[in-house]
KEROTOR-38105 format. One line per field, with one value per residue: residue in three letters; chain; y, z negated, x of N, C-alpha, C in turn. Coordinates in steps of 0.2 Angstrom, whole numbers, plus 5000, padded with zeros to 4 digits. Each point is the difference from the previous one (the first is absolute). Layout:
r	[ALA; ...]
c	[A; ...]
n.north	[Y; ...]
n.up	[Z; ...]
n.east	[X; ...]
ca.north	[Y; ...]
ca.up	[Z; ...]
ca.east	[X; ...]
c.north	[Y; ...]
c.up	[Z; ...]
c.east	[X; ...]
***
This chain:
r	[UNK; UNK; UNK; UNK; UNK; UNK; UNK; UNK; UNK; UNK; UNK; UNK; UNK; UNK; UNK; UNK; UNK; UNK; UNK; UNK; UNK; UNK; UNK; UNK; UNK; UNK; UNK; UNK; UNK; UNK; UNK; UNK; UNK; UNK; UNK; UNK; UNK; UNK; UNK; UNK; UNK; UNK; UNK; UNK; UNK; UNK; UNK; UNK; UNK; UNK; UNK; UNK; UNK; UNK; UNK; UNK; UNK; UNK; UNK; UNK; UNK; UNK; UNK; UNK; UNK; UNK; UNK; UNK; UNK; UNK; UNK; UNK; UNK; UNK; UNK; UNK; UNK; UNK; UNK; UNK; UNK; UNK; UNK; UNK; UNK; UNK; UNK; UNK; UNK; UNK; UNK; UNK; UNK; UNK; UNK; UNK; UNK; UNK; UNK; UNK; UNK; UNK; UNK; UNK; UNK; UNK; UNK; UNK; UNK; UNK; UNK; UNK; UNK; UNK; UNK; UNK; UNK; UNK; UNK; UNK; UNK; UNK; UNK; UNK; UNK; UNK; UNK; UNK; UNK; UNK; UNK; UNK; UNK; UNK; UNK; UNK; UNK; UNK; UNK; UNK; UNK; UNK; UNK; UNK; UNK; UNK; UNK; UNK; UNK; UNK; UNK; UNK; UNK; UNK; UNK; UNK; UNK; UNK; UNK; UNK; UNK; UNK; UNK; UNK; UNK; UNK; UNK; UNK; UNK; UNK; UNK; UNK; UNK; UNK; UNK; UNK; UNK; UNK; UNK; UNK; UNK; UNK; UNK; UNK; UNK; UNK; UNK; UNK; UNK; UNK; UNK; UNK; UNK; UNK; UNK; UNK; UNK; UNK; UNK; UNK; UNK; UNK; UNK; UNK; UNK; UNK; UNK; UNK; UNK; UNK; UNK; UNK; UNK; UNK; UNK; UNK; UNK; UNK; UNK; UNK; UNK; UNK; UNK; UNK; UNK; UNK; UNK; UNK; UNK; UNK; UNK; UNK; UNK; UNK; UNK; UNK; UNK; UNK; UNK; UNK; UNK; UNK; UNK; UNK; UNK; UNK; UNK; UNK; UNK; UNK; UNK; UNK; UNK; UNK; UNK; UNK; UNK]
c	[A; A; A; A; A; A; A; A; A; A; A; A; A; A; A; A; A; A; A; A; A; A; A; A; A; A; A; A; A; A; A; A; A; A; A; A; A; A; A; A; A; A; A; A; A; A; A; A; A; A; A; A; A; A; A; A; A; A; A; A; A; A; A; A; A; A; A; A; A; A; A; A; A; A; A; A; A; A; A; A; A; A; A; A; A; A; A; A; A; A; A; A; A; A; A; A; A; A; A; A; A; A; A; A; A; A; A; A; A; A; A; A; A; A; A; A; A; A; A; A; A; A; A; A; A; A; A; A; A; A; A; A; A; A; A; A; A; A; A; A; A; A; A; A; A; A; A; A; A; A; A; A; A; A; A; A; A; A; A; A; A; A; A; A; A; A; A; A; A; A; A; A; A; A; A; A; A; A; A; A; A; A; A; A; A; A; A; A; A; A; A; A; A; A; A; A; A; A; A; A; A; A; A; A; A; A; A; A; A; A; A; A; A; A; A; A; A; A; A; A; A; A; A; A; A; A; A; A; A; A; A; A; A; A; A; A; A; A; A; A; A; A; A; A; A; A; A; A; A; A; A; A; A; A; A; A; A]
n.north	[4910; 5004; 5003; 4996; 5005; 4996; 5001; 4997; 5004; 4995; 5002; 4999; 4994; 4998; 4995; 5007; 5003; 5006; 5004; 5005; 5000; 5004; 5001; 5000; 5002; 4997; 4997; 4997; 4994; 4995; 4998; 4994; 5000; 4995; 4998; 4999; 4993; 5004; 4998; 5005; 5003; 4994; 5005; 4998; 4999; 5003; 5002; 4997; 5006; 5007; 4999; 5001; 4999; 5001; 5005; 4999; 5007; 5003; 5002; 4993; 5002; 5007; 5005; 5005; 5003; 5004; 5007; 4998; 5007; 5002; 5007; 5005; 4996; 5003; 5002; 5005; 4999; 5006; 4998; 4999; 5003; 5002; 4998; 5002; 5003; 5003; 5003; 5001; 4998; 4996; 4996; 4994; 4997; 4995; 5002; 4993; 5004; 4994; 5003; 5008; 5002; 4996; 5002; 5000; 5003; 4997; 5005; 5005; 4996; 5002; 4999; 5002; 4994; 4996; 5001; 5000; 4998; 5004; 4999; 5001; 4997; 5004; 4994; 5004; 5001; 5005; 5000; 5003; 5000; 4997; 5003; 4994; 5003; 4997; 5003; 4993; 5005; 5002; 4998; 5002; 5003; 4999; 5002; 4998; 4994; 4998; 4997; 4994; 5001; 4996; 4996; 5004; 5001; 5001; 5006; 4996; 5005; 4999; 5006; 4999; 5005; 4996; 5004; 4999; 4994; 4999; 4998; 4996; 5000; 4996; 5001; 4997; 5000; 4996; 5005; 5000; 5001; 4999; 4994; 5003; 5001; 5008; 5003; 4994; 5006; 4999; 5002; 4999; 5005; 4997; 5006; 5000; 4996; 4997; 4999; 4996; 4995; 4998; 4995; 4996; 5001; 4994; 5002; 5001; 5003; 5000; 4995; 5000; 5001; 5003; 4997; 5006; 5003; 4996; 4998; 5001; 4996; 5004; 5001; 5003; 4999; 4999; 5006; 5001; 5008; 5001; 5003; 5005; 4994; 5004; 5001; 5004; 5001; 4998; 5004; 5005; 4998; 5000; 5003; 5000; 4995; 5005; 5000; 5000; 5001; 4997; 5002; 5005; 4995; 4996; 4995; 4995; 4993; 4999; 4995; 5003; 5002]
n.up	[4743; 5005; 5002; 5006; 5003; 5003; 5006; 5001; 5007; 4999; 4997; 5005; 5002; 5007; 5000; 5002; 4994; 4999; 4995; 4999; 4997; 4996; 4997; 4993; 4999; 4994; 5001; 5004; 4997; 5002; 5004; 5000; 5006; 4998; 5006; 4995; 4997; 4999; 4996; 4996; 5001; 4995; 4996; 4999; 4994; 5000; 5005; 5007; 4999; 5001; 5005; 5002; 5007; 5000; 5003; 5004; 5001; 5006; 4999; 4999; 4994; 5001; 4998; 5004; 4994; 4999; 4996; 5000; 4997; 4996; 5006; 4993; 4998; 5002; 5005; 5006; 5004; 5001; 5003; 5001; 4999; 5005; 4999; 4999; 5007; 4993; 5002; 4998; 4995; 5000; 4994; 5000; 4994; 5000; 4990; 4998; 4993; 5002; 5001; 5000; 5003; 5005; 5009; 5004; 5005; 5008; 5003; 5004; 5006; 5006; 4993; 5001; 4995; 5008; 5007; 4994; 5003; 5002; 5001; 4992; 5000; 4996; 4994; 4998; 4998; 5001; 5005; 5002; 5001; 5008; 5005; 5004; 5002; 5005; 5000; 4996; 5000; 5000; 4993; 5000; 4995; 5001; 4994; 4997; 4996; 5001; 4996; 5005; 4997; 4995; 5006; 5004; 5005; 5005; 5003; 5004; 5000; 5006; 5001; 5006; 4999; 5005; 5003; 4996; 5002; 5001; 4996; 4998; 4995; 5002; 4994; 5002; 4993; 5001; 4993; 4995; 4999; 4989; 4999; 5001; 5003; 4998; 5004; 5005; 5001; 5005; 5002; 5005; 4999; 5003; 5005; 5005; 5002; 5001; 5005; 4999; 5005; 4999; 4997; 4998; 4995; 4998; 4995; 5004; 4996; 5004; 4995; 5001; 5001; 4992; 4998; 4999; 4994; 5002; 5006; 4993; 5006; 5001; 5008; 5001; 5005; 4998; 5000; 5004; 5001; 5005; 4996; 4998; 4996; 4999; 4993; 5002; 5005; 4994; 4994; 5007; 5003; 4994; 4999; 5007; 5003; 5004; 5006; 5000; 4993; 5005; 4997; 5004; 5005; 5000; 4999; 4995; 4997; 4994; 5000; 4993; 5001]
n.east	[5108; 5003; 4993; 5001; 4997; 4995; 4999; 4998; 4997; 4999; 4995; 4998; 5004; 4996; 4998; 5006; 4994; 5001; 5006; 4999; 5005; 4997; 5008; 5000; 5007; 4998; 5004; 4997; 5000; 5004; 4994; 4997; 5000; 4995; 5001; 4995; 5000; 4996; 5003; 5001; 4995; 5001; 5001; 4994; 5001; 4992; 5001; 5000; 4999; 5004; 4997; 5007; 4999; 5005; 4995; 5004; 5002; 4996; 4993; 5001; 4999; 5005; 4996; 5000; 5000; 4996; 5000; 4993; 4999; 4995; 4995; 4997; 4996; 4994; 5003; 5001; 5000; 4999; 5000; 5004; 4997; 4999; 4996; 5005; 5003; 4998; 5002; 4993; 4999; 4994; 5003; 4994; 4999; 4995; 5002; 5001; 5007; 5004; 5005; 4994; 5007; 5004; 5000; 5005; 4994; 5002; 4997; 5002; 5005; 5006; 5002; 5008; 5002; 4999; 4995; 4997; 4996; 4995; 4993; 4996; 4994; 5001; 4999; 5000; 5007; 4995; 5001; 5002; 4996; 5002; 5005; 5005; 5003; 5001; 5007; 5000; 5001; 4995; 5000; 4991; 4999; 4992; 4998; 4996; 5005; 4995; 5003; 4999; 4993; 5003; 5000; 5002; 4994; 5005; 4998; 5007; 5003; 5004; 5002; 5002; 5000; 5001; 4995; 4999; 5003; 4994; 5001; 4996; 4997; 5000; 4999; 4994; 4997; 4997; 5001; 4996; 5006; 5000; 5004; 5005; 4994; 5001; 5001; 5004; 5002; 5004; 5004; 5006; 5007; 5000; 4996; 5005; 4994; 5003; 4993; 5003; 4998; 4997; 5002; 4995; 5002; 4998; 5000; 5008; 5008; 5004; 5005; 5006; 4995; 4995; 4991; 4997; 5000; 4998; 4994; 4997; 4996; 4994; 4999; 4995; 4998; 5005; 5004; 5002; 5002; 5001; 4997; 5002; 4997; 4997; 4998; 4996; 5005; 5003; 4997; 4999; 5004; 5003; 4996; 5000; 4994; 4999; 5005; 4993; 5004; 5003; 5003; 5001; 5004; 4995; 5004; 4998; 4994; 4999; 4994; 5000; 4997]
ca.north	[4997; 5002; 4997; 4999; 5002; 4998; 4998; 4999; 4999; 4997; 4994; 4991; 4997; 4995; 4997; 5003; 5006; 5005; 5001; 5006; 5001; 5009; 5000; 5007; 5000; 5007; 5002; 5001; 4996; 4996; 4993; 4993; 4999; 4993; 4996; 4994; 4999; 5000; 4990; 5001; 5007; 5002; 5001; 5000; 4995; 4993; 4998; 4997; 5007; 5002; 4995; 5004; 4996; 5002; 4996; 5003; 5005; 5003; 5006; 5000; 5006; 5005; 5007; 5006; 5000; 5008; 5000; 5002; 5003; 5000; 5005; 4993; 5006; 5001; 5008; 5000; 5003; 4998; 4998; 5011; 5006; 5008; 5005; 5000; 5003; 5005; 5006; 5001; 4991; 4998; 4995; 5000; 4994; 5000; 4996; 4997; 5000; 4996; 5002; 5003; 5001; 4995; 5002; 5003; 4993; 5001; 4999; 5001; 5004; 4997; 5003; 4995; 5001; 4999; 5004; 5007; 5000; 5000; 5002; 4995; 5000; 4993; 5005; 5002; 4995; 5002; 4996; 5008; 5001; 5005; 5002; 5000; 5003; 5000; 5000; 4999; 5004; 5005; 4998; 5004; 4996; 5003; 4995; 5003; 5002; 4997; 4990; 4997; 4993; 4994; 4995; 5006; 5001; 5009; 5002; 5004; 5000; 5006; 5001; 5006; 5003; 5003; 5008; 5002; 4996; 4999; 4995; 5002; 4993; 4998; 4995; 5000; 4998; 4995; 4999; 5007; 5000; 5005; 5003; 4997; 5002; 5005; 5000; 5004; 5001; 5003; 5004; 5002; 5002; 4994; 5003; 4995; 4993; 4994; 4989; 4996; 4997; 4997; 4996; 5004; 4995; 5003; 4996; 4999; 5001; 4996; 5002; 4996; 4997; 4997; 5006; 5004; 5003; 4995; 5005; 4995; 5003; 4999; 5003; 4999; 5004; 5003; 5001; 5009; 5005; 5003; 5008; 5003; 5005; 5004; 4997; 4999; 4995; 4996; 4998; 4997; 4992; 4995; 4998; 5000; 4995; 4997; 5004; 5006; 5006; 5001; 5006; 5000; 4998; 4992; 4995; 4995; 4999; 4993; 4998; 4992; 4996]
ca.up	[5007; 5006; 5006; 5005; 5005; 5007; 5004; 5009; 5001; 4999; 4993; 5003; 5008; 5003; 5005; 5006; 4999; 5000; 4992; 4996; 4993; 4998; 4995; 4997; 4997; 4997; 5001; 5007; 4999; 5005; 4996; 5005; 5001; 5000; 4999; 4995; 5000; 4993; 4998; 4996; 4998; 4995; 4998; 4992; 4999; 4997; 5005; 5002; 5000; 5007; 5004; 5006; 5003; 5005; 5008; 5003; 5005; 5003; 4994; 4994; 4999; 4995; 5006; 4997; 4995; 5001; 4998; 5005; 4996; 5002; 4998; 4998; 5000; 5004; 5001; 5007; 5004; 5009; 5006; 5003; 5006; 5001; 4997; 4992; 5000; 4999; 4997; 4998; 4998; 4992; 5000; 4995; 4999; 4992; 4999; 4993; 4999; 4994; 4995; 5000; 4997; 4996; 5003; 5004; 5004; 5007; 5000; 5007; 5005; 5000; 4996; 4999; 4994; 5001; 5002; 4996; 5007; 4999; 4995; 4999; 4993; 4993; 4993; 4999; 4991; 4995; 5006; 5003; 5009; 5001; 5006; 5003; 5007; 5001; 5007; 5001; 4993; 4995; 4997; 4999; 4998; 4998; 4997; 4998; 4995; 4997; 4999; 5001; 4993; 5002; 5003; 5001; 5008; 5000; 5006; 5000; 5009; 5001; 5006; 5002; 5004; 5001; 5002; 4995; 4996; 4990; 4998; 4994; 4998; 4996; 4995; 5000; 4996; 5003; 4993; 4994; 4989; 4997; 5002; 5008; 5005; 5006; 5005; 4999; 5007; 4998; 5006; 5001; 5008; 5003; 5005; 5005; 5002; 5006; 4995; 5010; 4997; 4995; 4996; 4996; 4994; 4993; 4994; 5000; 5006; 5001; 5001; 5001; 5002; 4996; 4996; 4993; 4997; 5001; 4994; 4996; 5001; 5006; 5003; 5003; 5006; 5003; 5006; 4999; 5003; 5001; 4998; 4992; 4998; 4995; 4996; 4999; 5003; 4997; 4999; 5004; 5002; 4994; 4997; 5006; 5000; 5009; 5004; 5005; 4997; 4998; 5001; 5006; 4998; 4997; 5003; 4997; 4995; 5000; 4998; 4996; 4994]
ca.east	[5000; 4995; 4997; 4998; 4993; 5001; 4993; 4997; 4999; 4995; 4999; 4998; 5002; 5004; 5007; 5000; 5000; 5006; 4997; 5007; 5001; 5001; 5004; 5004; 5003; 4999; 5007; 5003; 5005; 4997; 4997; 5001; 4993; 5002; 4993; 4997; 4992; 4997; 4996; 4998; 5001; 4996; 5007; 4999; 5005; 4998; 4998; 5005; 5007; 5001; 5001; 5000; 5005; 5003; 5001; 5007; 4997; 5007; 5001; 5004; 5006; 5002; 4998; 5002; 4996; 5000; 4996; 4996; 4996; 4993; 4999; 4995; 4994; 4995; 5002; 4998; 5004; 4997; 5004; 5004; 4998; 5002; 4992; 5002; 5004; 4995; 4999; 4993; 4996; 4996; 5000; 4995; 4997; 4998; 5003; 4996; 5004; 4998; 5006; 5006; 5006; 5004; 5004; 4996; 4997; 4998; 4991; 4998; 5001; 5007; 5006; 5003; 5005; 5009; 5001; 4996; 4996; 4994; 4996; 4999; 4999; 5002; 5000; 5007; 5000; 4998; 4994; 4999; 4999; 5007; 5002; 5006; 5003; 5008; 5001; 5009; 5003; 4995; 4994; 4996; 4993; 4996; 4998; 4995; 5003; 4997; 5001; 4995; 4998; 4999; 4991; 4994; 5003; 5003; 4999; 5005; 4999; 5006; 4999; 5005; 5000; 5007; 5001; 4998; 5005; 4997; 4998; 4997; 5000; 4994; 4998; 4993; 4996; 4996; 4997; 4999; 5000; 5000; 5009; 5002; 4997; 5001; 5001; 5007; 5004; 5005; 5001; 5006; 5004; 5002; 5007; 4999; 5002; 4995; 5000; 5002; 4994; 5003; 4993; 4995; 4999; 4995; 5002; 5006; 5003; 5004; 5005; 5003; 4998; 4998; 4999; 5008; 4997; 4994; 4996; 4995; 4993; 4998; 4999; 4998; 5001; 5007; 4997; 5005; 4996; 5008; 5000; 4998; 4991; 4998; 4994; 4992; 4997; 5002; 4994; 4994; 5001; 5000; 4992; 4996; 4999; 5002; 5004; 4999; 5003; 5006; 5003; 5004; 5006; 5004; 5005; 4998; 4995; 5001; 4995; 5002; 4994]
c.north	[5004; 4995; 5003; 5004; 4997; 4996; 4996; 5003; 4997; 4992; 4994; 5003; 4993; 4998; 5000; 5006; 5005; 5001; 5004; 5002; 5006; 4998; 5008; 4997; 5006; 5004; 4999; 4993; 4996; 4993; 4996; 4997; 4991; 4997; 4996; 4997; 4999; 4993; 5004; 5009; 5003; 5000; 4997; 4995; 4993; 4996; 4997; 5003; 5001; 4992; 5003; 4994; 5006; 4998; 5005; 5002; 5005; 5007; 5000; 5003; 5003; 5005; 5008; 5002; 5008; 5001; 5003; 5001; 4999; 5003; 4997; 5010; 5002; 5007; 4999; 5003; 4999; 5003; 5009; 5003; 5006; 5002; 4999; 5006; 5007; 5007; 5004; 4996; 5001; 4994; 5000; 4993; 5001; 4995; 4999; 4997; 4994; 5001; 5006; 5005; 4993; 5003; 5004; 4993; 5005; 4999; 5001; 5005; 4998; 5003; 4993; 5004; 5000; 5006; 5009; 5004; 4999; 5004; 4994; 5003; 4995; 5004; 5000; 4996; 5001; 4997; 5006; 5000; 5004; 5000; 5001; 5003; 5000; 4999; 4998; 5002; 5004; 4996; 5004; 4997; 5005; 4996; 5003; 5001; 4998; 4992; 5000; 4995; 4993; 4997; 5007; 5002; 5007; 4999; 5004; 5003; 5009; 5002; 5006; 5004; 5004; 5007; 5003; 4998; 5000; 4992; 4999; 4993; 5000; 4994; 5000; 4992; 4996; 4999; 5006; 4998; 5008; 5004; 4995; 4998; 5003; 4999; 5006; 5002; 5004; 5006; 5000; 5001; 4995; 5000; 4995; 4993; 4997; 4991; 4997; 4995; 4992; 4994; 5004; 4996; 5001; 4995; 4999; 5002; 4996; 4999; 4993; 4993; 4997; 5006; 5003; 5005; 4997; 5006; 4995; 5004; 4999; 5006; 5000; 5007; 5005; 5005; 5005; 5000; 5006; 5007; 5000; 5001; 5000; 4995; 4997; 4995; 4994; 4994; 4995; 4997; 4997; 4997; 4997; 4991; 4997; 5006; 5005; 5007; 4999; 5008; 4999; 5000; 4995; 4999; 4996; 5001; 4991; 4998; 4993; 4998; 4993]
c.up	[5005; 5003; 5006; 5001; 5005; 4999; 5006; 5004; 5003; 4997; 5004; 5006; 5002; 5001; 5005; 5001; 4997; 4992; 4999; 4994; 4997; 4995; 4999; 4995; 4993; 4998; 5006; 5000; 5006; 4996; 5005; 5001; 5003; 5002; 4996; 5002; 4990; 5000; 4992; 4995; 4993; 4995; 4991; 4997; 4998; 5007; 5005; 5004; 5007; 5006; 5008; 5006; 5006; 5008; 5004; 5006; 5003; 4995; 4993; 4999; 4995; 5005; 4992; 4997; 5003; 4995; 5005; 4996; 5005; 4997; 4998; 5001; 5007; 5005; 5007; 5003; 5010; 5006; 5000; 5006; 5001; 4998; 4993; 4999; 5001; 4996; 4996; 4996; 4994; 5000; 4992; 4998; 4993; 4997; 4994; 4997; 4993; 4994; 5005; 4994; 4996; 5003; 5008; 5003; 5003; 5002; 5010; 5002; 5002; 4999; 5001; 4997; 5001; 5004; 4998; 5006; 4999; 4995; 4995; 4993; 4994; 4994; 4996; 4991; 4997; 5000; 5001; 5010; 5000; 5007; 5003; 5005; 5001; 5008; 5000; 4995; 4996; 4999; 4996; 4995; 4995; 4995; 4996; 4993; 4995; 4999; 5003; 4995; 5005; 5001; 5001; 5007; 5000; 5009; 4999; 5007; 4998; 5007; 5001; 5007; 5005; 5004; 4991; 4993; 4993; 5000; 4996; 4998; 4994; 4997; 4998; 4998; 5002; 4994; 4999; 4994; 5001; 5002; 5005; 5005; 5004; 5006; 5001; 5006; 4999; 5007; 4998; 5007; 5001; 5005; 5007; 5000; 5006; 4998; 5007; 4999; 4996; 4996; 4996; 4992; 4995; 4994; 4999; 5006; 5001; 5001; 5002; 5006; 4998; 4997; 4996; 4997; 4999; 4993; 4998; 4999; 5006; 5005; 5004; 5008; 5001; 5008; 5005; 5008; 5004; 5000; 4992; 5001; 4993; 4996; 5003; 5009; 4999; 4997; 5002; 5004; 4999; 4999; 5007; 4999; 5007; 5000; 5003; 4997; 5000; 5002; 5007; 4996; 4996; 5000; 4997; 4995; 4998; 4994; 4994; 4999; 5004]
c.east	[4996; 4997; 4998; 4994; 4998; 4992; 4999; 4998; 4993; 4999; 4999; 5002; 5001; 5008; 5001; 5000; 5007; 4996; 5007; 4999; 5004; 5002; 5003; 5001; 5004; 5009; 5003; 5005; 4997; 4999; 4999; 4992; 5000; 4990; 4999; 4993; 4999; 4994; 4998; 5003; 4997; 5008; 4999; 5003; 4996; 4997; 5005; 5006; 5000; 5005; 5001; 5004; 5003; 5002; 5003; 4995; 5007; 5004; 5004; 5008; 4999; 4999; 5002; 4993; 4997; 4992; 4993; 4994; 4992; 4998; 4991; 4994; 4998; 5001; 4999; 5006; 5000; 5006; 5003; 4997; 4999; 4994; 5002; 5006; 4997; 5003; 4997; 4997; 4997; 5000; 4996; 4998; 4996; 5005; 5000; 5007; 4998; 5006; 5005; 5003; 5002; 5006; 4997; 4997; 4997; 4994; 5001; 5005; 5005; 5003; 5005; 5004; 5007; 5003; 4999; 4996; 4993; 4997; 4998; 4994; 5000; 4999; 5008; 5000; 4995; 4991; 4995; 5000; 5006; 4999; 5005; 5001; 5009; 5001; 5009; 5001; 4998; 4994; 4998; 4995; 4996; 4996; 4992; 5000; 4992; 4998; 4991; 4997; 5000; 4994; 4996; 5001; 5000; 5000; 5009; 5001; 5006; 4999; 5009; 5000; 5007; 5000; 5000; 5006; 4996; 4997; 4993; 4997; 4989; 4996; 4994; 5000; 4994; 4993; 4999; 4999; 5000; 5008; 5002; 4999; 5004; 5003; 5007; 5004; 5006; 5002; 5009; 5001; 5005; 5007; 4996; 5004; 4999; 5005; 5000; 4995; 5002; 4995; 4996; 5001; 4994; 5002; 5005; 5002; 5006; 5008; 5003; 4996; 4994; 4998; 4999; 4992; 4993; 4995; 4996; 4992; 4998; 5001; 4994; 4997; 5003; 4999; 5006; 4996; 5006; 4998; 4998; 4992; 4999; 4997; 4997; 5000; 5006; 4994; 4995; 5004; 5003; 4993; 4998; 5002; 5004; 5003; 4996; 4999; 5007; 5005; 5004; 5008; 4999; 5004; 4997; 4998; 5003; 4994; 5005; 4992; 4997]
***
C-alpha cells in the first residue's frame, strides 16, 4: 500500500485561524482529503483502537495527486547579479570532505547543469578537486587528479584567466604527514570564456529546481575575487583575519563559522 506525505503548515491554530496542507503523492494518484476529529489515536490492539469522527468541511473530496520531492541537506545559494558576470575570477574555500569520491559533489560557483553555463568548483568521482567552465555548449574541466583524504581541511581555490585563457587549479593541504600532504597544482589552456552574472552556489548545484550533487562536508570561507591571483596572495588572505588584506577585486567573502 502507498502512502500519503503531507504536513501542515502549522501545528496549532485558532478558531478562525487559516491551516494548509502539503501532500505528495508518490504515484501521482489522486487521494481524498476529509476533516476528522480524533477521540483516539492509539492503533494497538490491546487498547481501545483508532477512534475517528467525521466532520464535514468545505474541502471535502477527491484532489489530483502529484509527486512533490524535498530537496534535504544544507547548500547556499544568493540572489543573481551582475558582480558575478566576471571574465577573470578566483574562486577559493577551505574544505573538509567527509566522503570524497563516492561521485562528483559541488563545492563553489555558478555552474548550472541545465543550462552548461558558468563556472564551478567541485570534486570529480574520484574525489579529486576539479574546475568547470562552460559557455552553452563547451564544457571544460581541469582537474588536479589527486583524491582529497577524508575528514582533513584542504585550502581549494581555481583561478582563470580570460587575456591568457589558462586556467589553473590548486590543492593545499591544511596538514603535514609523512605522505599525502603535498601540495598540488595544475595549470590548463582553457581558450576564452565569459559567464553572465548569475547565482552564486556552494554545496550543490541545482536542477530541476532542486539540489543536485550535494557535497558531504564542510565549507568554510569561501571567497571569489574577479582577476586570476597567484599562490602566495591566495595564501595570505585566505590566512588574514579581517578584510584589510583583502586583494583588489573582491566580489565577496562569506563567514560559516
Amino acid at each position: 500500500m502507498e502512502r500519503l506525505l503531507g504536513y501542515s503548515d502549522e501545528i496549532s491554530v485558532h478558531a478562525g485561524n487559516r491551516v494548509a496542507f502539503k501532500v505528495s503523492s508518490p504515484d501521482a494518484r489522486p487521494y481524498r482529503a476529509q476533516l476528522v476529529r480524533l477521540r483516539c489515536a492509539d492503533s494497538d490492539a490491546s487498547g481501545p483502537g483508532f477512534k475517528e469522527v467525521a466532520i464535514a468541511a468545505p474541502f471535502d473530496g477527491e484532489y489530483a495527486g502529484r509527486v512533490q520531492p524535498i530537496g534535504i541537506g544544507s547548500w547556499v545559494e544568493t540572489d543573481a547579479t551582475d558582480a558575478l558576470a566576471l571574465s577573470s575570477f578566483t574562486l577559493a574555500s577551505f574544505v573538509y570532505a567527509t566522503t570524497p569520491g563516492e561521485r562528483e559533489q559541488a563545492l563553489l560557483g555558478t555552474w548550472d547543469p541545465a543550462t552548461r553555463r558558468g563556472f564551478g568548483l567541485f570534486l570529480d568521482e574520484r574525489g579529486a578537486p576539479a574546475l568547470a567552465l562552460g559557455d552553452g555548449q563547451e564544457r571544460r574541466v581541469v582537474t588536479t587528479g589527486t583524491p582529497l583524504l577524508a575528514a582533513h581541511w584542504y585550502l581549494i581555490a581555481a583561478s582563470y584567466d580570460a587575456e591568457r585563457g589558462e586556467a589553473v587549479l590548486w590543492q593545499l593541504p591544511q596538514f603535514t604527514y609523512a605522505v599525502g600532504s603535498e601540495a598540488v597544482h595544475t595549470r590548463e589552456d582553457f581558450g576564452t570564456f565569459a559567464f553572465p552574472g548569475s547565482a552564486m552556489r556552494m554545496a550543490a548545484w541545482q536542477r530541476d529546481g532542486l539540489p543536485s550533487d550535494c557535497f558531504n562536508g564542510k565549507l568554510e570561507a569561501p571567497w571569489v575575487v574577479s582577476r586570476a591571483l597567484e599562490r602566495n596572495e591566495i595564501e595570505r588572505f585566505a590566512g588574514a583575519e579581517t578584510e584589510s588584506n583583502a586583494p583588489s577585486g573582491l566580489v565577496a567573502r562569506w563567514d560559516f563559522s
